[in-house]
C-alpha positions as CSV (number, residue, x, y, z in Angstrom):
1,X,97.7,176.0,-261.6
2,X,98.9,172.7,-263.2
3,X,95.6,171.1,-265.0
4,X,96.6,168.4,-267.0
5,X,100.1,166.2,-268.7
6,X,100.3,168.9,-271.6
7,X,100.8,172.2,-269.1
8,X,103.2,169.8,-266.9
9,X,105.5,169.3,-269.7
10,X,105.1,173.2,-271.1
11,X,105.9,174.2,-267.2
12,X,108.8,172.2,-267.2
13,X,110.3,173.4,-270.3
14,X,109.7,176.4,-269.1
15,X,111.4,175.9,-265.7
16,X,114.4,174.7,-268.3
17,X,114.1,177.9,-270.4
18,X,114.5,179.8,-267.5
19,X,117.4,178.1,-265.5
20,X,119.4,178.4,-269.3
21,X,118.5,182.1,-269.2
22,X,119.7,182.9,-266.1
23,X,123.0,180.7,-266.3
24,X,123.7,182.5,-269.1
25,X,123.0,185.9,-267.2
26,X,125.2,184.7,-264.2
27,X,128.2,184.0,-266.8
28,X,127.9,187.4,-269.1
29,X,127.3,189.5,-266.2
30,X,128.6,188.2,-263.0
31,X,128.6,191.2,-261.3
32,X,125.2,193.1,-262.3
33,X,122.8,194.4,-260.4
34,X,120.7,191.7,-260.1
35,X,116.9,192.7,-260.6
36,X,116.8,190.3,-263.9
37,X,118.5,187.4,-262.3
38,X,115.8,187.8,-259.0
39,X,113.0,188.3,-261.3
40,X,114.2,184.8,-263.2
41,X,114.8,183.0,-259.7
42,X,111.2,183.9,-258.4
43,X,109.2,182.5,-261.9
44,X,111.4,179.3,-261.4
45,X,110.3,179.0,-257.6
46,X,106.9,179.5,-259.1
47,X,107.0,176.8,-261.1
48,X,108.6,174.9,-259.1
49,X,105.6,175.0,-256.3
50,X,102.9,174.2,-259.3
51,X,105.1,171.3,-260.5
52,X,105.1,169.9,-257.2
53,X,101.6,170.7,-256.3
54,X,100.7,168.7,-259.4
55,X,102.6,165.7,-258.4
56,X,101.6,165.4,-255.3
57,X,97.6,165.8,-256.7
58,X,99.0,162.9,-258.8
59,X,100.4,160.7,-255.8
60,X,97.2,161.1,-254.2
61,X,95.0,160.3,-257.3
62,X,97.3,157.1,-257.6
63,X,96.7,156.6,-253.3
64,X,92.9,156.9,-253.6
65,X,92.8,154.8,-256.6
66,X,94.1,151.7,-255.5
């Protein structure tokens, strides 16, 4: 889980890591098996949910607040 700014920006350059690794997968192996590229979908799905939970915690922080 997504506790404050400084692990929301290391999850999203993570999230960028990880969509570089597996383009670069997809182009160098088109054709494999695909357990690596599956494994790399599912940690970007992951952080895509905590990214989102976050900034929707954020939205409501911001709702309340005003």
């Amino acid at each position: 889980m997504i506790a404050n700014k400084r692990e929301y920006k290391k999850a999203q350059h993570e999230l960028r890591r990880l969509s570089d690794w597996l383009e670069r997968l997809q182009k160098q192996n088109p054709h494999g098996k695909g357990l690596t590229k599956a494994g790399i979908r599912k940690m970007m799905a992951r952080l895509h949910e905590e990214l989102a939970l976050c900034e929707g915690e954020q939205e409501l922080a911001q709702a309340y607040s005003r």
